[in-house]
C-alpha atoms as an extended CHARMM CRD file, in Angstrom:
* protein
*
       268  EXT
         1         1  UNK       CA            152.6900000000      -31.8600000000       66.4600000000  PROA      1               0.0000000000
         2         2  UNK       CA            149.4980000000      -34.2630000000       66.4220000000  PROA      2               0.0000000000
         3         3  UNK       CA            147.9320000000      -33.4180000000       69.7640000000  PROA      3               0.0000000000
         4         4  UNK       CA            144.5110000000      -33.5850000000       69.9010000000  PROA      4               0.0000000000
         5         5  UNK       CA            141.7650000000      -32.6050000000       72.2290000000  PROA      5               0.0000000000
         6         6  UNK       CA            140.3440000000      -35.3640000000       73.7380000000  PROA      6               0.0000000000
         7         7  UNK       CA            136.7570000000      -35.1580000000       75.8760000000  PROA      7               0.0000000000
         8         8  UNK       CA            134.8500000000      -38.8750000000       75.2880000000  PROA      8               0.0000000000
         9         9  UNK       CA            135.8510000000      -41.6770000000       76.5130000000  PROA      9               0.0000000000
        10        10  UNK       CA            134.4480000000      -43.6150000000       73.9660000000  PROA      10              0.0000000000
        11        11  UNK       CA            136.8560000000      -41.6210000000       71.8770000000  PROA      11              0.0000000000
        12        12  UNK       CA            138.5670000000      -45.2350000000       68.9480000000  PROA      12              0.0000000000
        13        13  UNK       CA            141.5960000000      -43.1410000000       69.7590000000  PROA      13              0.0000000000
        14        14  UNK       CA            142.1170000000      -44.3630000000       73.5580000000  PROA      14              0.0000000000
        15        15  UNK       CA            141.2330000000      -48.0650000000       72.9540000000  PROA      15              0.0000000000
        16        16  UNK       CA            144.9320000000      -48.9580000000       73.9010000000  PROA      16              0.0000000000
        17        17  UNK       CA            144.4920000000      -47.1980000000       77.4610000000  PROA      17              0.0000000000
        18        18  UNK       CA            141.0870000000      -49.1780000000       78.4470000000  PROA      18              0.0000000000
        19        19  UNK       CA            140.9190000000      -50.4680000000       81.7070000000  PROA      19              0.0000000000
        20        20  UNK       CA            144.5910000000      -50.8340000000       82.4900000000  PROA      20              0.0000000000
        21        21  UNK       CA            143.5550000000      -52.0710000000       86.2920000000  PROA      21              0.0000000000
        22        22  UNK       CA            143.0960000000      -55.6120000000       85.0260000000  PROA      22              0.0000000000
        23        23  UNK       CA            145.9000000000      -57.4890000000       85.0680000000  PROA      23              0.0000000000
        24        24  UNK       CA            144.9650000000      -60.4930000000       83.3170000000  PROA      24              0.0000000000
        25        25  UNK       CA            143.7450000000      -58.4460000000       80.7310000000  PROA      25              0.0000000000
        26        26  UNK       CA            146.2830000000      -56.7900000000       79.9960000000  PROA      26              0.0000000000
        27        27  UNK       CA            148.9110000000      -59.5620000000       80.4100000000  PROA      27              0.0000000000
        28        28  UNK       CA            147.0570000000      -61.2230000000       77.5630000000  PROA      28              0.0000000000
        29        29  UNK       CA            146.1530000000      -58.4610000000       75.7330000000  PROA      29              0.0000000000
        30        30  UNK       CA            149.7090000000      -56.9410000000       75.4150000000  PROA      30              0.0000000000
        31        31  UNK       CA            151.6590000000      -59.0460000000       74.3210000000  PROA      31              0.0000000000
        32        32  UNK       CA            149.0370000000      -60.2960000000       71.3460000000  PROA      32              0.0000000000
        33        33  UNK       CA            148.5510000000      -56.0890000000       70.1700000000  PROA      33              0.0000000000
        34        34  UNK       CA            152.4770000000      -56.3340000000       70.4450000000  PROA      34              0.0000000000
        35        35  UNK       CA            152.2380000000      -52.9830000000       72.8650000000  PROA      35              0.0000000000
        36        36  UNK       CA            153.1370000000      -52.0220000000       76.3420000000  PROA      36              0.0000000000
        37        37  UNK       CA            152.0130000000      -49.0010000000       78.7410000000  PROA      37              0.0000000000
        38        38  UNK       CA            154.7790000000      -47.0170000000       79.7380000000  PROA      38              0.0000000000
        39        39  UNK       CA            153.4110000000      -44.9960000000       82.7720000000  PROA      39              0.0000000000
        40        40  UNK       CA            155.0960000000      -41.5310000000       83.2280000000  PROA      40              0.0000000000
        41        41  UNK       CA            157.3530000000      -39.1030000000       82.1490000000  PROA      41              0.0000000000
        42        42  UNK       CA            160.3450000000      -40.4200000000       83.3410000000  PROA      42              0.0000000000
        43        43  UNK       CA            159.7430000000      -43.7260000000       82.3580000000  PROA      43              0.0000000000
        44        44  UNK       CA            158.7520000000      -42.4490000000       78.4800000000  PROA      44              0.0000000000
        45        45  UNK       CA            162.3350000000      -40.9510000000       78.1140000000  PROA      45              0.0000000000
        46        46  UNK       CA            163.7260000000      -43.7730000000       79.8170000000  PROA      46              0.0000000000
        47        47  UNK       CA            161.7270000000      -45.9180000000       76.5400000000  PROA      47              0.0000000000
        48        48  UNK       CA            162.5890000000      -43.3130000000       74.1690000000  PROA      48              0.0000000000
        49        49  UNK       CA            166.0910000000      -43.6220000000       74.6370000000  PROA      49              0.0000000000
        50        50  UNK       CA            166.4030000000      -46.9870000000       73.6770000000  PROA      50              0.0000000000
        51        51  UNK       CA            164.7660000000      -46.3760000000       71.2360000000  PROA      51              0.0000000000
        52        52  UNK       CA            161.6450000000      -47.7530000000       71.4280000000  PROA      52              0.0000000000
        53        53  UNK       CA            158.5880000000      -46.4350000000       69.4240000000  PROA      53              0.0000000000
        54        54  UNK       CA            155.6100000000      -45.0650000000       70.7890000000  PROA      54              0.0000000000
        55        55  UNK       CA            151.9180000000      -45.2370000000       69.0450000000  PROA      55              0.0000000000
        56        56  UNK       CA            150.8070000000      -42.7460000000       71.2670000000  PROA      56              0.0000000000
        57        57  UNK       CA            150.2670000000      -40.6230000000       73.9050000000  PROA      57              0.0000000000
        58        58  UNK       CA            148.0650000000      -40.0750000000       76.7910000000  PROA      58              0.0000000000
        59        59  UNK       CA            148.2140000000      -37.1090000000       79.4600000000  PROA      59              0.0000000000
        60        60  UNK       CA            146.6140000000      -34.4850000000       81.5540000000  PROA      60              0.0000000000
        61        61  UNK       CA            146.6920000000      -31.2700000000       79.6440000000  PROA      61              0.0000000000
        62        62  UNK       CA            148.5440000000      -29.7240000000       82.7790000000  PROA      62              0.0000000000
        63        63  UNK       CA            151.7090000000      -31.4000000000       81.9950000000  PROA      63              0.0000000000
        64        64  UNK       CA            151.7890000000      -30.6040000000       77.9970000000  PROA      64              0.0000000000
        65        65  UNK       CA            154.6200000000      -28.1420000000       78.7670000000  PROA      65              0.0000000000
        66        66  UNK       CA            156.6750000000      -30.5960000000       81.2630000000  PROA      66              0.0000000000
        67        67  UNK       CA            156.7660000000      -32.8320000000       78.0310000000  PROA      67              0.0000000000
        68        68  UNK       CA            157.6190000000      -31.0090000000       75.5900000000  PROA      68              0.0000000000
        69        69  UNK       CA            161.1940000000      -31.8580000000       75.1230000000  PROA      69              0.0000000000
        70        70  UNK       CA            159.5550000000      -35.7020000000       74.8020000000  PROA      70              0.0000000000
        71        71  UNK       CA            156.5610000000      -34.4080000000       72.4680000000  PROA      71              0.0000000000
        72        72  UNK       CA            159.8800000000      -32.6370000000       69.9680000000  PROA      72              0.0000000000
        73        73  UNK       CA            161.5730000000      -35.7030000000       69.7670000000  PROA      73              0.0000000000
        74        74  UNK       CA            158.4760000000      -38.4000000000       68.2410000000  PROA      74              0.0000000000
        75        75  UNK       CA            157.3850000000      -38.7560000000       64.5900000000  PROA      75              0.0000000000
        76        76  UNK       CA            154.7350000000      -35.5580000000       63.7600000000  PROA      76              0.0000000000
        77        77  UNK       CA            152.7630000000      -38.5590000000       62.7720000000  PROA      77              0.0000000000
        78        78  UNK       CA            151.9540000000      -40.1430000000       66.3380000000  PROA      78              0.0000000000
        79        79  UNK       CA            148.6620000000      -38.6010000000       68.3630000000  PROA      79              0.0000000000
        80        80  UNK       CA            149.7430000000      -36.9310000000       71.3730000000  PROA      80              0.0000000000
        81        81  UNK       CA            145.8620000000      -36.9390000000       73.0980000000  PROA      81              0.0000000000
        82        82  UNK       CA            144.9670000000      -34.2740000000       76.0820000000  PROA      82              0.0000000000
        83        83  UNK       CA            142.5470000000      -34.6460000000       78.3200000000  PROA      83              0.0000000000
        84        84  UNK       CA            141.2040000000      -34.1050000000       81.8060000000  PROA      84              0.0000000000
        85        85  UNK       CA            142.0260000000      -35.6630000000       84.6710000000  PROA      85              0.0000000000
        86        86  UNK       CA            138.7760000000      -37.2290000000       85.1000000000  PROA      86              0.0000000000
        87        87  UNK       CA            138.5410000000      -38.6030000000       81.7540000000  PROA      87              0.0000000000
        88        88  UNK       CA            141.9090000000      -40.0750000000       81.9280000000  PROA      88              0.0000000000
        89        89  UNK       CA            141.2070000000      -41.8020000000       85.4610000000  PROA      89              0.0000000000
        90        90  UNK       CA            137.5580000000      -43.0370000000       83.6320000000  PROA      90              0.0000000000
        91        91  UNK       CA            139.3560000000      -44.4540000000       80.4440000000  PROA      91              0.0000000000
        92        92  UNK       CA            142.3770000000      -45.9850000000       82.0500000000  PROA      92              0.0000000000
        93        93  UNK       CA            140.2680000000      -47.0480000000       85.5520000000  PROA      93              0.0000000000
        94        94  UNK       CA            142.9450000000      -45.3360000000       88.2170000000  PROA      94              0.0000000000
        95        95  UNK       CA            144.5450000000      -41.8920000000       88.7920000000  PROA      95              0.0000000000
        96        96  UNK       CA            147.0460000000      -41.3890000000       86.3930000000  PROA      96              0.0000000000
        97        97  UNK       CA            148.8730000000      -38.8810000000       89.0940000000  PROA      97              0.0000000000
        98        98  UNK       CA            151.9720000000      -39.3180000000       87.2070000000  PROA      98              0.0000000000
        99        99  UNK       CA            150.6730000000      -36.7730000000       84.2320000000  PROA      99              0.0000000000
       100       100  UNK       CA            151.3930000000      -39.3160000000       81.2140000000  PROA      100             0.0000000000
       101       101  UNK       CA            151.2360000000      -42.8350000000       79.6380000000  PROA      101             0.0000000000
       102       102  UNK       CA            152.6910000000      -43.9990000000       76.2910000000  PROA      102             0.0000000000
       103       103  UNK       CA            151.4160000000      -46.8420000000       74.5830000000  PROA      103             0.0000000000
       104       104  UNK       CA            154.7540000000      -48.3400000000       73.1210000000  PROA      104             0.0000000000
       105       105  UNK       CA            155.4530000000      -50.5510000000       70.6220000000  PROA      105             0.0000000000
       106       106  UNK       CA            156.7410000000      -53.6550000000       72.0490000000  PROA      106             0.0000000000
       107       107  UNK       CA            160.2210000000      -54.5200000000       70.6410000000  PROA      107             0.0000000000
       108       108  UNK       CA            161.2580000000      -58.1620000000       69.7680000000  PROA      108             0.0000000000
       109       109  UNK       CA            163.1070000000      -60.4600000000       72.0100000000  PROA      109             0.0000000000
       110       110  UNK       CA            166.1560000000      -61.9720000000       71.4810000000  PROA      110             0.0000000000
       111       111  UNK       CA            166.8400000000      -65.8950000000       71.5960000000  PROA      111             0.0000000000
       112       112  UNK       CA            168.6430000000      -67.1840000000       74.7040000000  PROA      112             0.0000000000
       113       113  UNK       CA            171.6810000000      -67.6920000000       72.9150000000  PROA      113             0.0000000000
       114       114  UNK       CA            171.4420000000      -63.9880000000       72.1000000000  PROA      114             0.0000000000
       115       115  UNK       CA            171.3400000000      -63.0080000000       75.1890000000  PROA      115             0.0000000000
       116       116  UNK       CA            173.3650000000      -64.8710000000       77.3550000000  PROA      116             0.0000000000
       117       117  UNK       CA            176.4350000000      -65.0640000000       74.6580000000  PROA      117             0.0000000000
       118       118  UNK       CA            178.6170000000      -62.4620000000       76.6100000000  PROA      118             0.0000000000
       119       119  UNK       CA            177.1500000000      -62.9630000000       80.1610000000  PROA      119             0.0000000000
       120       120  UNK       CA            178.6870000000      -64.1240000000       83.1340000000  PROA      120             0.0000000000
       121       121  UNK       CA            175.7440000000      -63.5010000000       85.8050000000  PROA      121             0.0000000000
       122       122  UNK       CA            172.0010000000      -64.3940000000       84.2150000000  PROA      122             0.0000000000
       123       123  UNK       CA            169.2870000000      -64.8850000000       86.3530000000  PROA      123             0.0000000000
       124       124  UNK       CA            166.1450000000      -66.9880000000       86.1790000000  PROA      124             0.0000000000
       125       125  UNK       CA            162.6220000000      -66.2000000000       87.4040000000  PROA      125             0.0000000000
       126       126  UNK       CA            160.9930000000      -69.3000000000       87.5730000000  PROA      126             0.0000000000
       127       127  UNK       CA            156.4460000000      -68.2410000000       87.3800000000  PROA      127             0.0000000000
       128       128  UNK       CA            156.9720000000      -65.0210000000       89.4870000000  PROA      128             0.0000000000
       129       129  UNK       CA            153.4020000000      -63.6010000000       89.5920000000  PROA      129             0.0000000000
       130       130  UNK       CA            153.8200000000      -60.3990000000       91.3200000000  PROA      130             0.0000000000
       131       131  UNK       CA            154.9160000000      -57.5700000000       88.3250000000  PROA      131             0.0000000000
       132       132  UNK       CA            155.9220000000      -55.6130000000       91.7010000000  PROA      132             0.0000000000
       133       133  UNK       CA            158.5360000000      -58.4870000000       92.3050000000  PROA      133             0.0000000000
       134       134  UNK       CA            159.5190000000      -58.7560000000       88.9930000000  PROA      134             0.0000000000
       135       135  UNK       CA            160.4980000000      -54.8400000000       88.7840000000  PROA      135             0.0000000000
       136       136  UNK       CA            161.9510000000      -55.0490000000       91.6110000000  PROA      136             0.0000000000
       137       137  UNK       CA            164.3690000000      -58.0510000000       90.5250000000  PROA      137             0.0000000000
       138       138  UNK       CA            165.5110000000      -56.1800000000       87.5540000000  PROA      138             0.0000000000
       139       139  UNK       CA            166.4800000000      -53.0440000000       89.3610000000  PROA      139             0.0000000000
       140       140  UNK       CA            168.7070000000      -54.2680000000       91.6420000000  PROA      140             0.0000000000
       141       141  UNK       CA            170.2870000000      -56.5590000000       88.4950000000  PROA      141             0.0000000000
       142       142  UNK       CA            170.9300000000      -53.3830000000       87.1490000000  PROA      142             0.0000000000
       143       143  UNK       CA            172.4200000000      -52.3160000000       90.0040000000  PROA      143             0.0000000000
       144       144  UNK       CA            174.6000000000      -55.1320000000       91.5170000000  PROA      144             0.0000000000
       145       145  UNK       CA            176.2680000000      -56.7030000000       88.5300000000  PROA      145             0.0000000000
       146       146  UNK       CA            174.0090000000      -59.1670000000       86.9200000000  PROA      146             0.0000000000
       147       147  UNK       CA            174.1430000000      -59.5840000000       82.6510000000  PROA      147             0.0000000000
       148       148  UNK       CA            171.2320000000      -60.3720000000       81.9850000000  PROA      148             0.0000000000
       149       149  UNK       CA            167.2320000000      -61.8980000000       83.0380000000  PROA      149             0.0000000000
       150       150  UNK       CA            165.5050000000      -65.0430000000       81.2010000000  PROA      150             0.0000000000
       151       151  UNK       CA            161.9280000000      -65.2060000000       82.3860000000  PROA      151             0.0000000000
       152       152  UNK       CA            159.8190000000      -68.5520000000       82.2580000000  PROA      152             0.0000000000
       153       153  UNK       CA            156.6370000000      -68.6240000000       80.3830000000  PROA      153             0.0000000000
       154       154  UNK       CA            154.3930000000      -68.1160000000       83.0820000000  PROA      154             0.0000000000
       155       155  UNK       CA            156.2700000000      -65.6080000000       84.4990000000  PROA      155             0.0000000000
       156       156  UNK       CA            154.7460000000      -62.1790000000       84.6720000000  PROA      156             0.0000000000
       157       157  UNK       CA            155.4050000000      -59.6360000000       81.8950000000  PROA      157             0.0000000000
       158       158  UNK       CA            158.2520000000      -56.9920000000       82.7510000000  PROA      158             0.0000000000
       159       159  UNK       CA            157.0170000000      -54.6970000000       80.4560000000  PROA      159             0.0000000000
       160       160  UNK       CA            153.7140000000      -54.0600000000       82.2780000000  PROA      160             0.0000000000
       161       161  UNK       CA            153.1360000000      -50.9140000000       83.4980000000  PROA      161             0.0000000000
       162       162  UNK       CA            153.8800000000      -51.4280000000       86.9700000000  PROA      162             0.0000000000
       163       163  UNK       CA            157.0500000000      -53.4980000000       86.2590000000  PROA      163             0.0000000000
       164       164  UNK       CA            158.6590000000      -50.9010000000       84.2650000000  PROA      164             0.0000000000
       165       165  UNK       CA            157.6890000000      -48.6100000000       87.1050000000  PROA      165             0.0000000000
       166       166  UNK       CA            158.9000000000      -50.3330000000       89.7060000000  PROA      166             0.0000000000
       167       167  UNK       CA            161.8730000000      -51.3950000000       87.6340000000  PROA      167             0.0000000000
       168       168  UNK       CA            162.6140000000      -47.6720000000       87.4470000000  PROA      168             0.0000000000
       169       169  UNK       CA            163.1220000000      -47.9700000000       83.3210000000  PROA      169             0.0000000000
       170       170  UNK       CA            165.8910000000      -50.5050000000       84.3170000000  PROA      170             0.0000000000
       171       171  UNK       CA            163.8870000000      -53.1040000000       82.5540000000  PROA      171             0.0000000000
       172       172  UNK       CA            164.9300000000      -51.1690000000       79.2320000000  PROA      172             0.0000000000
       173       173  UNK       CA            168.6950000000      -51.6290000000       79.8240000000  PROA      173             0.0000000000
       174       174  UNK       CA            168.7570000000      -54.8250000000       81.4770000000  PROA      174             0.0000000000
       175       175  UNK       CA            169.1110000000      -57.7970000000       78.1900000000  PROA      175             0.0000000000
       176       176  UNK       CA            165.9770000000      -60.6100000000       78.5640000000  PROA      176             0.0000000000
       177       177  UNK       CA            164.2310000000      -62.4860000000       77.0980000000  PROA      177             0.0000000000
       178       178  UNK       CA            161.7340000000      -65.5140000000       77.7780000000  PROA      178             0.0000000000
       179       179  UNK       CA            162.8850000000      -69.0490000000       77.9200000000  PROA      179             0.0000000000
       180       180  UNK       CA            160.5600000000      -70.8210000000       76.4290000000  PROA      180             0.0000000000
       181       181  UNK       CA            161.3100000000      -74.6860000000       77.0200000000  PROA      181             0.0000000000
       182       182  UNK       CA            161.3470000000      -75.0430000000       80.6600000000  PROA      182             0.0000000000
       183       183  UNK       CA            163.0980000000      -76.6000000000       82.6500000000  PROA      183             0.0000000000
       184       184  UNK       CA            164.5710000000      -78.4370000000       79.6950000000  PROA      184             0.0000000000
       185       185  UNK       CA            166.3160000000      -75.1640000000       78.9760000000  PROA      185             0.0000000000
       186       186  UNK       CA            168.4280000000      -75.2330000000       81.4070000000  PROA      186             0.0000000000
       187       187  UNK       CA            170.4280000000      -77.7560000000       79.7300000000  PROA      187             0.0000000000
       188       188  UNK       CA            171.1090000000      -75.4170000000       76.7750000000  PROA      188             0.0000000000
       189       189  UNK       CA            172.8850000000      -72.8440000000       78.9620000000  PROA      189             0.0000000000
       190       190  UNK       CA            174.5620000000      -75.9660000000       81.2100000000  PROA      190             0.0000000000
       191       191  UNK       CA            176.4340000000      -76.9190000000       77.8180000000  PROA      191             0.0000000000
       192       192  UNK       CA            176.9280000000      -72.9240000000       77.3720000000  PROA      192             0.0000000000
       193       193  UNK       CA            179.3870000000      -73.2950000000       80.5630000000  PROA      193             0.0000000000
       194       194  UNK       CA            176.5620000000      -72.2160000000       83.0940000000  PROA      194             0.0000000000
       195       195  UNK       CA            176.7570000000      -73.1230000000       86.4290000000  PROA      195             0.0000000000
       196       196  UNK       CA            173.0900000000      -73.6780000000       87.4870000000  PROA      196             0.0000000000
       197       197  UNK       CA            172.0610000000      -72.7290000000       90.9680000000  PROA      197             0.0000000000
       198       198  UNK       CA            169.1210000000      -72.9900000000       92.6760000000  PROA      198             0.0000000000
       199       199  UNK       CA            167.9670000000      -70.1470000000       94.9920000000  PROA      199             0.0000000000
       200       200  UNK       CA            166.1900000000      -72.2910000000       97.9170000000  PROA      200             0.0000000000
       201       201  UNK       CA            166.9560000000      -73.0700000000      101.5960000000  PROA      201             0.0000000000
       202       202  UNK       CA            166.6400000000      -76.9600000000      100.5470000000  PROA      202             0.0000000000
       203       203  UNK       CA            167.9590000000      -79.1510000000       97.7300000000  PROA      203             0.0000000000
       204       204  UNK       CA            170.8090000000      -81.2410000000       96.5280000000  PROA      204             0.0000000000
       205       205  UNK       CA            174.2310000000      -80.2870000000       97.4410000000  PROA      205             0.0000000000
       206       206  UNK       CA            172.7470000000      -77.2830000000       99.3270000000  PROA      206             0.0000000000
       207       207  UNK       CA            175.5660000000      -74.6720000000      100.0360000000  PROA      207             0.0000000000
       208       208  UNK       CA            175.8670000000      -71.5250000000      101.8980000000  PROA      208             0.0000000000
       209       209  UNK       CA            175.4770000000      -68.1820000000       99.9600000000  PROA      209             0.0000000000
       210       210  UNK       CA            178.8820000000      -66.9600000000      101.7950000000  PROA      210             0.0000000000
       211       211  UNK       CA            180.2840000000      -70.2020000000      100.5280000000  PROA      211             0.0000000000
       212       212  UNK       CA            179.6220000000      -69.6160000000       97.1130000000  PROA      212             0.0000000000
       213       213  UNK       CA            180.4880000000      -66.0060000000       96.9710000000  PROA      213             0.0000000000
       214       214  UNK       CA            184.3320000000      -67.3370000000       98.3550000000  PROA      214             0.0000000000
       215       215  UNK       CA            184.7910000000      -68.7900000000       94.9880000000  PROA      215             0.0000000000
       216       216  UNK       CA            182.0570000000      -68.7960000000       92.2690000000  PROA      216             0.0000000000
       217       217  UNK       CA            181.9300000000      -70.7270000000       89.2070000000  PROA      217             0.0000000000
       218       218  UNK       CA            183.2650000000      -68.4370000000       85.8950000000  PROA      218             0.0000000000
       219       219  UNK       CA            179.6470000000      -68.5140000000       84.7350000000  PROA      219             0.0000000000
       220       220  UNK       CA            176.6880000000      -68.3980000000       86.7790000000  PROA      220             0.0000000000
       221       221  UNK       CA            172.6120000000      -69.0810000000       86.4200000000  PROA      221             0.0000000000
       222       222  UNK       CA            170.7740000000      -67.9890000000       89.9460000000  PROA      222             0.0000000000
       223       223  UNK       CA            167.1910000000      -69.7060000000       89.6250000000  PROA      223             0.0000000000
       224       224  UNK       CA            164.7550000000      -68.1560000000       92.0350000000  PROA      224             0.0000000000
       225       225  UNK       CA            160.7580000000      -69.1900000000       92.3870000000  PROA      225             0.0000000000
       226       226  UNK       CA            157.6140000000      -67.7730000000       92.6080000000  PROA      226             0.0000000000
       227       227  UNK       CA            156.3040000000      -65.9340000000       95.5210000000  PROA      227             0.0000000000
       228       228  UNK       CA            155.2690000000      -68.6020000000       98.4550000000  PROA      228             0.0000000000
       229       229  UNK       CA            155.6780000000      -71.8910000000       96.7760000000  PROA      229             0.0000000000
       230       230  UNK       CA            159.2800000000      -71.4010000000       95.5830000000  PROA      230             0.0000000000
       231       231  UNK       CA            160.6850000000      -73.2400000000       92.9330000000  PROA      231             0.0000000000
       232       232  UNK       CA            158.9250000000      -76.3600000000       91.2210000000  PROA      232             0.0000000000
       233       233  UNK       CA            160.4860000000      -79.9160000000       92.0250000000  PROA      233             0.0000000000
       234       234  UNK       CA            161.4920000000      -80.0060000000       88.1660000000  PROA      234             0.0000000000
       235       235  UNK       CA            163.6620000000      -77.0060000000       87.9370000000  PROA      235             0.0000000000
       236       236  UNK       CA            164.9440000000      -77.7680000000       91.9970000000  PROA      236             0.0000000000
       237       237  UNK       CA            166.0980000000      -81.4380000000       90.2970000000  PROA      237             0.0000000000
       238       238  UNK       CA            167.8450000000      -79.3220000000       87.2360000000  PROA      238             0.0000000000
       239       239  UNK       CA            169.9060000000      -77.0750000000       89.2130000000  PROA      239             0.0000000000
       240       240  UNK       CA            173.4280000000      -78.6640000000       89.9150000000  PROA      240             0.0000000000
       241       241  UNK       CA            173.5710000000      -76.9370000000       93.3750000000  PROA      241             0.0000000000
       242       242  UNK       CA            170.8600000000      -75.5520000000       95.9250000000  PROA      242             0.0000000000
       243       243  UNK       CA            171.8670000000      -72.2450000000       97.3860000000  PROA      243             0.0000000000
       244       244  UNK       CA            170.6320000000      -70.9150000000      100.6770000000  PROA      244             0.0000000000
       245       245  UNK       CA            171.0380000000      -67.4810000000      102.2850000000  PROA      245             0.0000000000
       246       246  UNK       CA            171.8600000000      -67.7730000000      106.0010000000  PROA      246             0.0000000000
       247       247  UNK       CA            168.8140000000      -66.1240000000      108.4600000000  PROA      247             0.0000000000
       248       248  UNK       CA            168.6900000000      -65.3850000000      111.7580000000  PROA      248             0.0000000000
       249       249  UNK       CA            165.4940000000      -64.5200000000      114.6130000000  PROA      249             0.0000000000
       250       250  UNK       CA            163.7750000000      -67.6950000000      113.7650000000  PROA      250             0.0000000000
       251       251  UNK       CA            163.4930000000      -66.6260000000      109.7550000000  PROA      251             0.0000000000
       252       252  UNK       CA            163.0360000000      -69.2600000000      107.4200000000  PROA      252             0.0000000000
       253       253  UNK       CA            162.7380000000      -66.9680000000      104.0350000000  PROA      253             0.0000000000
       254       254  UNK       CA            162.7670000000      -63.2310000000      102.2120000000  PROA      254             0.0000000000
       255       255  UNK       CA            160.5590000000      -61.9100000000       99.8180000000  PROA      255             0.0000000000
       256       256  UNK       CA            161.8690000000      -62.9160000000       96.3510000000  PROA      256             0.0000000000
       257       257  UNK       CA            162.8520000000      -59.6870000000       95.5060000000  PROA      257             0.0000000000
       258       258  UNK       CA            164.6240000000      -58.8900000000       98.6200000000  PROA      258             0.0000000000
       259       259  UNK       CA            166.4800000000      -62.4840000000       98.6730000000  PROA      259             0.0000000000
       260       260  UNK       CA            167.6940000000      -61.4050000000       94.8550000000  PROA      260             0.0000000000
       261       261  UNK       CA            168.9810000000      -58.5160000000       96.1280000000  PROA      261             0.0000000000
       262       262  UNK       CA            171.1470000000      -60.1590000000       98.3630000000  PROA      262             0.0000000000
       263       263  UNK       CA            172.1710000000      -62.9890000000       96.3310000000  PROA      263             0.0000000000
       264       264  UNK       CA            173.5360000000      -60.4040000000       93.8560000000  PROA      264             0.0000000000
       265       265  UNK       CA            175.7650000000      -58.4700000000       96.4290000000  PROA      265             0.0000000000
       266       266  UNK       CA            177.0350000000      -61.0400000000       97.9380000000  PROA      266             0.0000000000
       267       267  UNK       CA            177.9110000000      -62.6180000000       94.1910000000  PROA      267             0.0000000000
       268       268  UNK       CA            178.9160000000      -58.6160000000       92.6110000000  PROA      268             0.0000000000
């Protein structure tokens, strides 16, 4: 094994861990390096498993022996780096009280076409800016019967750290991929036999949620917007139908991630 002793921050070794707080950073940074941070030991298997490939990795020296079985299983070749608590919290900028992080090699995407081929349920996440949201989204897809997740370019990345946590590693089993011309995309997976529908409590040919779930179309895009401002006129005018969930107590909205959770219940 290639585990080495690590005790300066400065060490060329942790330059993939620096300063993991900023989100902008890293969001940029990322995706150019072609890397992600996967943040614990669950979530390292969870990568691992799918078999995606780690450059290294970064923990307390107390949890060496919890990771063994991970530590067996990687190329002799990658640096497994130890350290203190202290230095790991003043390299990375927080508490890394889950024991571990694994810089990963980030894995290519598929095309749309790729990913949607088979699917009946997709969803859409129209600029989401909240990687909380966005891990939260693809968990309960996971869970409650959706195919697959396109992403618009200025959505936030699901394979930052705190996606993927939130996410609960579902992000690894869940097929994506980023739809790059948007909303003009839409028309792509229209011709595919998609259904396009607009999550939104106003639009053209609005319909109740319990309405659709009575009889849904064979194929199925559910478009939902970013946090507060919703969905953008352009992709609300691309949809073929407006969907609305039904609220009570004076409630106009959820939370994104709560009103996907619903939607896909109600559709499962």
């Amino acid at each position: 094994m290639a585990i080495f002793e690590i005790d300066d921050v400065l060490d060329s070794r942790l330059a993939d861990y620096v300063s993991l707080t900023d989100v902008t950073l890293r969001s940029r940074h990322e995706p150019g390096m072609g890397i992600y941070i996967a943040e614990s030991a669950y979530i390292i298997r969870r990568a691992l498993e799918v078999g995606h490939r780690p450059r290294s990795i970064l923990m307390d020296r107390r949890w060496l022996n919890d990771m063994q079985d991970v530590i067996a299983t990687i190329d002799e070749n990658i640096p497994v780096l130890i350290g203190e608590p202290e230095l790991l919290e003043a390299v990375t900028g927080f508490h890394v009280h889950r024991g571990a992080l694994a810089a990963m090699h980030r894995p290519t995407l598929p095309t749309v076409s790729e990913v949607t081929s088979q699917a009946r349920r997709i969803v859409i996440l129209e600029d989401l800016v909240n990687h909380t949201n966005v891990g939260a989204i693809f968990r309960s897809a996971a869970a409650l019967g959706i195919d697959a997740v396109l992403i618009t370019p200025r959505c936030a990345d699901p394979l930052y750290r705190r996606s993927v946590r939130v996410s609960m590693g579902t992000v690894f089993q869940m097929p994506w991929t980023r739809i790059e011309n948007w909303p003009t995309g839409l028309d792509q997976l229209r011709s595919s036999g998609f259904t396009i529908a607009a999550i939104s409590p106003a639009g053209k040919e609005n319909v109740d949620l319990r309405q659709l779930a009575q009889d849904p179309p064979e194929r199925l895009a559910l478009v939902f917007g970013t946090e507060g401002g919703g969905l953008t006129k352009h992709a609300s005018v691309g949809a073929d139908i407006s969907v609305r969930i039904p609220m009570q107590g004076g409630v106009d909205s959820l939370n994104v991630a709560a009103a996907s959770a619903v939607v896909f219940w109600a559709l499962n």
